[in-house]
N, CA, C and O atoms as a printed pandas DataFrame, in Angstrom:
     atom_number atom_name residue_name chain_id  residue_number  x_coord  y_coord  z_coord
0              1         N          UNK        A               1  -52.779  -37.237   10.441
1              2        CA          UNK        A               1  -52.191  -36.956    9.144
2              3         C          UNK        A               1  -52.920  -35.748    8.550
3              4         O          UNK        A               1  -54.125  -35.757    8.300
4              5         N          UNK        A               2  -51.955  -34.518    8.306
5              6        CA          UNK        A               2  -52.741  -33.751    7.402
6              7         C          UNK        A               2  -53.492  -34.023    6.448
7              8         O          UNK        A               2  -53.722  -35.178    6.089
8              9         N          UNK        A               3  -54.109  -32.705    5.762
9             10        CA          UNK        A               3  -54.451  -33.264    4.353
10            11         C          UNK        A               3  -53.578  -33.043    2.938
11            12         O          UNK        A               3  -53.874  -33.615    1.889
12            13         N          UNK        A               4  -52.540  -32.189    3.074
13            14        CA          UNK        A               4  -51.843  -31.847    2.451
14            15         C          UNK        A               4  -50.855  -33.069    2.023
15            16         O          UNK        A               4  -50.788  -33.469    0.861
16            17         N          UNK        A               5  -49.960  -33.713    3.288
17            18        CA          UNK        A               5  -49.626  -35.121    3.689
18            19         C          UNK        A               5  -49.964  -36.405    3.327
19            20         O          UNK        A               5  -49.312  -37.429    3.123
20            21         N          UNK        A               6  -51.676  -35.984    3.279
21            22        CA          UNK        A               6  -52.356  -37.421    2.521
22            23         C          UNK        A               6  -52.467  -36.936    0.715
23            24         O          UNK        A               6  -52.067  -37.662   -0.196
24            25         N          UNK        A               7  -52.994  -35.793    0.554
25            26        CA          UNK        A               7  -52.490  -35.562   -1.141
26            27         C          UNK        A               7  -50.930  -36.040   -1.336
27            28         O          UNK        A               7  -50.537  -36.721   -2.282
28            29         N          UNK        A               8  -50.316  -35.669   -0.519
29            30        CA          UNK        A               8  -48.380  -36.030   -1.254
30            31         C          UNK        A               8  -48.529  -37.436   -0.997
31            32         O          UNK        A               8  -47.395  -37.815   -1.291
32            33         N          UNK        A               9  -49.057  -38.304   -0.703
33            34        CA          UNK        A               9  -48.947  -39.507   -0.182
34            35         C          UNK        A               9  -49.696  -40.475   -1.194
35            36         O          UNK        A               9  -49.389  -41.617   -1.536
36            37         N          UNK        A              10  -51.169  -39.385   -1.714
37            38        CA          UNK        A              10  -51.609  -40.018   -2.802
38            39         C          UNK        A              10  -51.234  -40.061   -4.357
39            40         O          UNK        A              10  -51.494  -40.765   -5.334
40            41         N          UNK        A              11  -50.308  -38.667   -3.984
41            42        CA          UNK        A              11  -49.864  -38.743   -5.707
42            43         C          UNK        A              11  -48.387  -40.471   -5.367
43            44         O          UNK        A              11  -48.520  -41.482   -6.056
44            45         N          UNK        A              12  -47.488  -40.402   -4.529
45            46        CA          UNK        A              12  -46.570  -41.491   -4.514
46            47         C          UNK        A              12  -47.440  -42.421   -4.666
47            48         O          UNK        A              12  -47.069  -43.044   -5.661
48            49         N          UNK        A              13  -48.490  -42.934   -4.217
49            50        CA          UNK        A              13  -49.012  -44.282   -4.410
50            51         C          UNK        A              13  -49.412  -44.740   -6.112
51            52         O          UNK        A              13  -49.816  -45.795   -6.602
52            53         N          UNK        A              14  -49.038  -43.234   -6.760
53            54        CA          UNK        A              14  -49.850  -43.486   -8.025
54            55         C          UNK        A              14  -48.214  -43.859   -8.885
55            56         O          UNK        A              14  -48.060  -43.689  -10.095
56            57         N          UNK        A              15  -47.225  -44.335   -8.032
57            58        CA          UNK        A              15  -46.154  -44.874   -8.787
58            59         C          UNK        A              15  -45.905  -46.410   -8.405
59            60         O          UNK        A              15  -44.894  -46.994   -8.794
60            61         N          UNK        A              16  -46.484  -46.775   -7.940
61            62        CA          UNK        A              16  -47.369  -48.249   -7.953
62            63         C          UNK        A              16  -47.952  -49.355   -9.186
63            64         O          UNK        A              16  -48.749  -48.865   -9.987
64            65         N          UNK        A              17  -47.585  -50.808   -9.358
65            66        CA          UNK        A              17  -48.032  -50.981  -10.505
66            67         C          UNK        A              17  -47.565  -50.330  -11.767
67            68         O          UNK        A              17  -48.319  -50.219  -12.733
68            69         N          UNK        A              18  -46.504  -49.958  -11.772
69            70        CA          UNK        A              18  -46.497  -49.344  -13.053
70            71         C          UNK        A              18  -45.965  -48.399  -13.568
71            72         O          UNK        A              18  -45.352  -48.460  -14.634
72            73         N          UNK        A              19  -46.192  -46.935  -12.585
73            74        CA          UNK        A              19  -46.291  -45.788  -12.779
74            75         C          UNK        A              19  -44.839  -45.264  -12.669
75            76         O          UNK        A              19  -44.507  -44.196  -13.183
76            77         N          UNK        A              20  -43.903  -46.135  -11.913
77            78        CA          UNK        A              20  -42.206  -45.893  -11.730
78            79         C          UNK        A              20  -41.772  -47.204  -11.343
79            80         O          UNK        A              20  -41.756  -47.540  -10.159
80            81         N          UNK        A              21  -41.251  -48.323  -12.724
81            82        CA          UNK        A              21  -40.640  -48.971  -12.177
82            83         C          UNK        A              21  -40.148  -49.770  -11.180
83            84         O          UNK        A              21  -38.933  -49.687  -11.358
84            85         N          UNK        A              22  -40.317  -50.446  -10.300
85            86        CA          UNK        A              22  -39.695  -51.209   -9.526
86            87         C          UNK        A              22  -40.825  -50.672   -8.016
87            88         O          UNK        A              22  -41.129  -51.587   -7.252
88            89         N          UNK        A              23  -41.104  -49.936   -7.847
89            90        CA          UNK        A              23  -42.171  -49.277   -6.640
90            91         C          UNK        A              23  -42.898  -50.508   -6.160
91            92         O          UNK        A              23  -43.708  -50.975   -6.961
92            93         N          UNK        A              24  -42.754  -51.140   -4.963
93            94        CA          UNK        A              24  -43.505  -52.161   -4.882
94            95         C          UNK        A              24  -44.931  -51.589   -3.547
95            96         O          UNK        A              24  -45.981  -52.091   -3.144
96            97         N          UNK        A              25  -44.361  -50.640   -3.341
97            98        CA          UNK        A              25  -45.537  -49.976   -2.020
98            99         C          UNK        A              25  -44.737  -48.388   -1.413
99           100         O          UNK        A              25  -43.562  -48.021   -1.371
100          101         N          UNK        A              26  -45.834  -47.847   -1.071
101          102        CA          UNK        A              26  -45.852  -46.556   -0.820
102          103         C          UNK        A              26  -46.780  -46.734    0.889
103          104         O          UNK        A              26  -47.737  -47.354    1.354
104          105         N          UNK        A              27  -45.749  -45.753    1.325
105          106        CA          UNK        A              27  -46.514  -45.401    3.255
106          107         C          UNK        A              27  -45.867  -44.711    3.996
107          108         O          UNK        A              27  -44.643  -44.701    4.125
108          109         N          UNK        A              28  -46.993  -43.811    4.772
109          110        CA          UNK        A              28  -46.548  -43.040    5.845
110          111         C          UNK        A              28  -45.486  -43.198    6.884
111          112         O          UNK        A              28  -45.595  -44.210    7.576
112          113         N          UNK        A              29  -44.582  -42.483    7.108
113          114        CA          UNK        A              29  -43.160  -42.522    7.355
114          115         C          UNK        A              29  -42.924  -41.561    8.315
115          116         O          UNK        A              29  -43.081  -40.373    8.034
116          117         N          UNK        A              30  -42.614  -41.869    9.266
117          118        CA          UNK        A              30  -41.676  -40.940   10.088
118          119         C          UNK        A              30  -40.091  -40.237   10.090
119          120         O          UNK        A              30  -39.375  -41.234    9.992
120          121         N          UNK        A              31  -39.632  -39.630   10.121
121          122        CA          UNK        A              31  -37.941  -39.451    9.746
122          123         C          UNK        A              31  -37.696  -39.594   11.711
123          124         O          UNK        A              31  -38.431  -39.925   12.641
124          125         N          UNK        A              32  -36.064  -39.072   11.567
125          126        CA          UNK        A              32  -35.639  -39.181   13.125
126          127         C          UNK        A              32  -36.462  -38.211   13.702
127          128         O          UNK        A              32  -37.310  -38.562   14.523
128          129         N          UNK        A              33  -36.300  -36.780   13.317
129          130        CA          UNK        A              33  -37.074  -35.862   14.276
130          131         C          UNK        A              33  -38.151  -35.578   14.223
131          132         O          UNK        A              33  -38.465  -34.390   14.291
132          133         N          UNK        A              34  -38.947  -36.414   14.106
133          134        CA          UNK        A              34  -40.817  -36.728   14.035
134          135         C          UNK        A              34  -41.225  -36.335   13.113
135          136         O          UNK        A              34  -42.415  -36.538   12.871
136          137         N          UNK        A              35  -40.299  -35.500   12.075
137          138        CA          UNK        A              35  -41.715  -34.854   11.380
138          139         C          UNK        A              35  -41.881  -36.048    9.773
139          140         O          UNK        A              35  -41.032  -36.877    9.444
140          141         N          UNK        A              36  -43.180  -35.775    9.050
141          142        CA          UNK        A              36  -43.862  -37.255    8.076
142          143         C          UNK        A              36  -42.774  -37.199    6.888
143          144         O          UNK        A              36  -42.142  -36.266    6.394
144          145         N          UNK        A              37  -42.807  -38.277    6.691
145          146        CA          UNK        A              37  -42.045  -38.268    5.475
146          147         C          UNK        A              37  -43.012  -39.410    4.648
147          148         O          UNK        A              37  -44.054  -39.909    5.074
148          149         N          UNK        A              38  -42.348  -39.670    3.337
149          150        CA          UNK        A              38  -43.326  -40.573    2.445
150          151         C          UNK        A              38  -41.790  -41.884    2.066
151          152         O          UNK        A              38  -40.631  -41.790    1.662
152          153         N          UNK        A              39  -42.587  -42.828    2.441
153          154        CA          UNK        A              39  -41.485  -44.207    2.656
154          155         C          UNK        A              39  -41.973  -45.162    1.305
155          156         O          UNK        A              39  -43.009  -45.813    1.167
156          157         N          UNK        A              40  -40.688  -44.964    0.268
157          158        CA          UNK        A              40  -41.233  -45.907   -1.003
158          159         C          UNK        A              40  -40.754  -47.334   -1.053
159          160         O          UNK        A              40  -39.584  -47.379   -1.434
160          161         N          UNK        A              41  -41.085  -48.084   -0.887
161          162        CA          UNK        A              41  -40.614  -49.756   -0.795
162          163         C          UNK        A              41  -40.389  -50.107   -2.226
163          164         O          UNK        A              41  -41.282  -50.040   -3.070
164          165         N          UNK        A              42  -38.697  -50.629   -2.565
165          166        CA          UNK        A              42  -38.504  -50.687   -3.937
166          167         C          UNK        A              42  -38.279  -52.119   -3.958
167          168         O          UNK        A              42  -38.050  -52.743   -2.923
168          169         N          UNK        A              43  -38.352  -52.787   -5.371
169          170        CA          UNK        A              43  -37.288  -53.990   -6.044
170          171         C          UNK        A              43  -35.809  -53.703   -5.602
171          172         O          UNK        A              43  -35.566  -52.507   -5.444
172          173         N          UNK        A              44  -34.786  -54.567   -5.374
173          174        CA          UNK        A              44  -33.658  -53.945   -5.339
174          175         C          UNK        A              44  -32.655  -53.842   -6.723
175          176         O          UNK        A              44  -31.748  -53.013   -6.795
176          177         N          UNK        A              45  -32.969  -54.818   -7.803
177          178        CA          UNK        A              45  -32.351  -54.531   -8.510
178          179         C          UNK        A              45  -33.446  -53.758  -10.106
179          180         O          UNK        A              45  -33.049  -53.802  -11.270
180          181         N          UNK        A              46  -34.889  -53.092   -9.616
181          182        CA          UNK        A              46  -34.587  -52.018  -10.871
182          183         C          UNK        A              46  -34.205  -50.394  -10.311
183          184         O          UNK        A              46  -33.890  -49.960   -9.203
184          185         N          UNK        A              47  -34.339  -49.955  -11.231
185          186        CA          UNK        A              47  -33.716  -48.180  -11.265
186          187         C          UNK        A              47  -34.414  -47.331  -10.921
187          188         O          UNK        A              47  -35.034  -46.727  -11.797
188          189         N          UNK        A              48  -34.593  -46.941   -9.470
189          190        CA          UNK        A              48  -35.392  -46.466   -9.305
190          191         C          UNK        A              48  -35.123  -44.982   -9.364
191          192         O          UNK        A              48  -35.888  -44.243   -8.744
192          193         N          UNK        A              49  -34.011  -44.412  -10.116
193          194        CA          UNK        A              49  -33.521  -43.002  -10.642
194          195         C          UNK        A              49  -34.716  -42.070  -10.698
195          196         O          UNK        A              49  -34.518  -40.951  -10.226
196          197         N          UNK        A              50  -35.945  -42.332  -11.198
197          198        CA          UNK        A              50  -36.824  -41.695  -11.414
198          199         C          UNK        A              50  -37.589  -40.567  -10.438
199          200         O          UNK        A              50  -38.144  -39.484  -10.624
200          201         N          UNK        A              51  -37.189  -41.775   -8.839
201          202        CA          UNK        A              51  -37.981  -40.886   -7.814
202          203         C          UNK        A              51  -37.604  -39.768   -7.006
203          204         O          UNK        A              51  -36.508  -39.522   -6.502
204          205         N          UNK        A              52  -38.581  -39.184   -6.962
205          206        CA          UNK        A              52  -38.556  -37.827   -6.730
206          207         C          UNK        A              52  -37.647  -37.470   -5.362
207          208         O          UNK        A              52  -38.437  -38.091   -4.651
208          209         N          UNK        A              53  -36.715  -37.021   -4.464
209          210        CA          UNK        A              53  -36.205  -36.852   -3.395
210          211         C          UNK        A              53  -37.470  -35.754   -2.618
211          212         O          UNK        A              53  -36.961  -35.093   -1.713
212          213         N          UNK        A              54  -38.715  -35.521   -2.789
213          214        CA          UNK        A              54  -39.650  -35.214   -2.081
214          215         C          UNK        A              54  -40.957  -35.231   -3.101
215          216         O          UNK        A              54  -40.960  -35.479   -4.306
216          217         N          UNK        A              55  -42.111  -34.875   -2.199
217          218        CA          UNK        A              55  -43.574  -35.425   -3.151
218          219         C          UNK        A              55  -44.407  -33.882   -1.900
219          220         O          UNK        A              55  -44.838  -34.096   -0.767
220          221         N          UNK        A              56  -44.388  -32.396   -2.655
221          222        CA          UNK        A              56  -44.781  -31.715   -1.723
222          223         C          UNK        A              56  -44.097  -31.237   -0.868
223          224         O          UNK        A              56  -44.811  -30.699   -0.022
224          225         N          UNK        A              57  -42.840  -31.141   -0.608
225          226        CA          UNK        A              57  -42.415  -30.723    0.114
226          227         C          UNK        A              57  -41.626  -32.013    1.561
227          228         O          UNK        A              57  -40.711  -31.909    2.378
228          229         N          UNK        A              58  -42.763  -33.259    1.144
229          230        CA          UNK        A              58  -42.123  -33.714    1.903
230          231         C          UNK        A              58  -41.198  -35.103    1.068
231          232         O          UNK        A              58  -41.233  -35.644   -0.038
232          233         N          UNK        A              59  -40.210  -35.291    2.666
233          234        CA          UNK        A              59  -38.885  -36.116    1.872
234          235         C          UNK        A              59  -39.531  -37.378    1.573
235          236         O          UNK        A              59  -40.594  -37.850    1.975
236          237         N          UNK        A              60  -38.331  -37.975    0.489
237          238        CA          UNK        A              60  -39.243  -39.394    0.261
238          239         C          UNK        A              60  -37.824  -40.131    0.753
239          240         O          UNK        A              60  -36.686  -39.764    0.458
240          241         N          UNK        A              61  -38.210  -41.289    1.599
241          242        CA          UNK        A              61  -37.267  -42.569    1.849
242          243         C          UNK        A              61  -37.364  -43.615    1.321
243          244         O          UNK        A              61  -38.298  -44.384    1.547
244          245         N          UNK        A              62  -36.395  -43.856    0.494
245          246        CA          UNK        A              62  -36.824  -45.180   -0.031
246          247         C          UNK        A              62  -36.207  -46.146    0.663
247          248         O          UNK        A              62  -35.122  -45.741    1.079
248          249         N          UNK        A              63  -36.575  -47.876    1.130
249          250        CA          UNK        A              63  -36.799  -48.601    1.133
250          251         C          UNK        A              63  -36.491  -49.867    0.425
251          252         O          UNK        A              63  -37.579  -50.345    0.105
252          253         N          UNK        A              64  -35.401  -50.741   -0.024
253          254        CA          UNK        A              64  -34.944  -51.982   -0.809
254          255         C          UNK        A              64  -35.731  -53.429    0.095
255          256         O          UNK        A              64  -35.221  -53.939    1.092
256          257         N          UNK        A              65  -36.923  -53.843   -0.481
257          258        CA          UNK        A              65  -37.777  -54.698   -0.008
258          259         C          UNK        A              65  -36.592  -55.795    0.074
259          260         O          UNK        A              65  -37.149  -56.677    0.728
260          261         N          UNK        A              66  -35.456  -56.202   -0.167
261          262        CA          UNK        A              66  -34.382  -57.113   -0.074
262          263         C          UNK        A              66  -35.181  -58.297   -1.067
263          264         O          UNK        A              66  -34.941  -59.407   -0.592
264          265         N          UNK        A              67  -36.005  -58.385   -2.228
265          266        CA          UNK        A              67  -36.126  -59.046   -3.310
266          267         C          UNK        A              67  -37.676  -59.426   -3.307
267          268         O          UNK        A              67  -38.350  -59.308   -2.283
268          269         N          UNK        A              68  -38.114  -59.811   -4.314
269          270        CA          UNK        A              68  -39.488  -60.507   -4.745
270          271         C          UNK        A              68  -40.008  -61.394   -3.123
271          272         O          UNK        A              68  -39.223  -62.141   -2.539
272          273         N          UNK        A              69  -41.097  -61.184   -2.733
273          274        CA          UNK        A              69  -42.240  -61.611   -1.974
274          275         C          UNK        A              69  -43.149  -62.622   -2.270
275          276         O          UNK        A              69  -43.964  -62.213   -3.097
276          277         N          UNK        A              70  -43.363  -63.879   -1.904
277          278        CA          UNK        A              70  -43.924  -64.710   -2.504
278          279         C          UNK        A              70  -44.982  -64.793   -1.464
279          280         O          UNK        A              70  -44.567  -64.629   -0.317
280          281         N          UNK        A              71  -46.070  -64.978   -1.584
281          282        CA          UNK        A              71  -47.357  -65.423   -0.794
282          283         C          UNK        A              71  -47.295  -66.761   -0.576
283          284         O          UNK        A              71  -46.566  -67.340   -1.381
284          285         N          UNK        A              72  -47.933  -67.603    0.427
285          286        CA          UNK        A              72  -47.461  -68.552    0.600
286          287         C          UNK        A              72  -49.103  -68.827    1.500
287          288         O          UNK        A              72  -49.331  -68.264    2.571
288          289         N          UNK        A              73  -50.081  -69.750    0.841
289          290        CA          UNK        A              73  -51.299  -70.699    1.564
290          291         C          UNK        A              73  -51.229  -71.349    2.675
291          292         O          UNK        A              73  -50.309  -72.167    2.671
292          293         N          UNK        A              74  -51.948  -71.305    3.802
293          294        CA          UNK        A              74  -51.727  -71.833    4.866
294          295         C          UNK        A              74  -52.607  -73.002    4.639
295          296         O          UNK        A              74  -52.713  -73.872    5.503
């Protein structure tokens, strides 16, 4: 991973918690023809209008986690 790649990667993580709505996780991403992209894992039903269609130059994919995640104790 560049470093350029990991800056665009660190500003998306800072829409986490808070920072944009519905963002439930941010990560390194591949597209079809190898080159990085930034992969945003959303809520499916808030708005995620806000996000950017790239962070640096590179594309962002978002991701519909298909609803709330519950942890579960073994």
């Amino acid at each position: 991973m560049t470093r350029d790649f990991s800056d665009a990667l660190a500003k998306a993580t800072a829409w986490m918690g808070g920072g944009i709505a519905g963002v439930v996780g941010v990560a390194p991403g591949t597209q079809p023809d190898g080159s990085p992209c930034i992969v945003v894992l959303v809520n499916p039903n808030d708005d995620t209008g806000q996000l950017p269609s790239d962070v640096d130059g590179y594309p962002v994919q978002v991701l519909d986690t298909g609803g709330d995640v519950n942890a579960q104790r073994r």
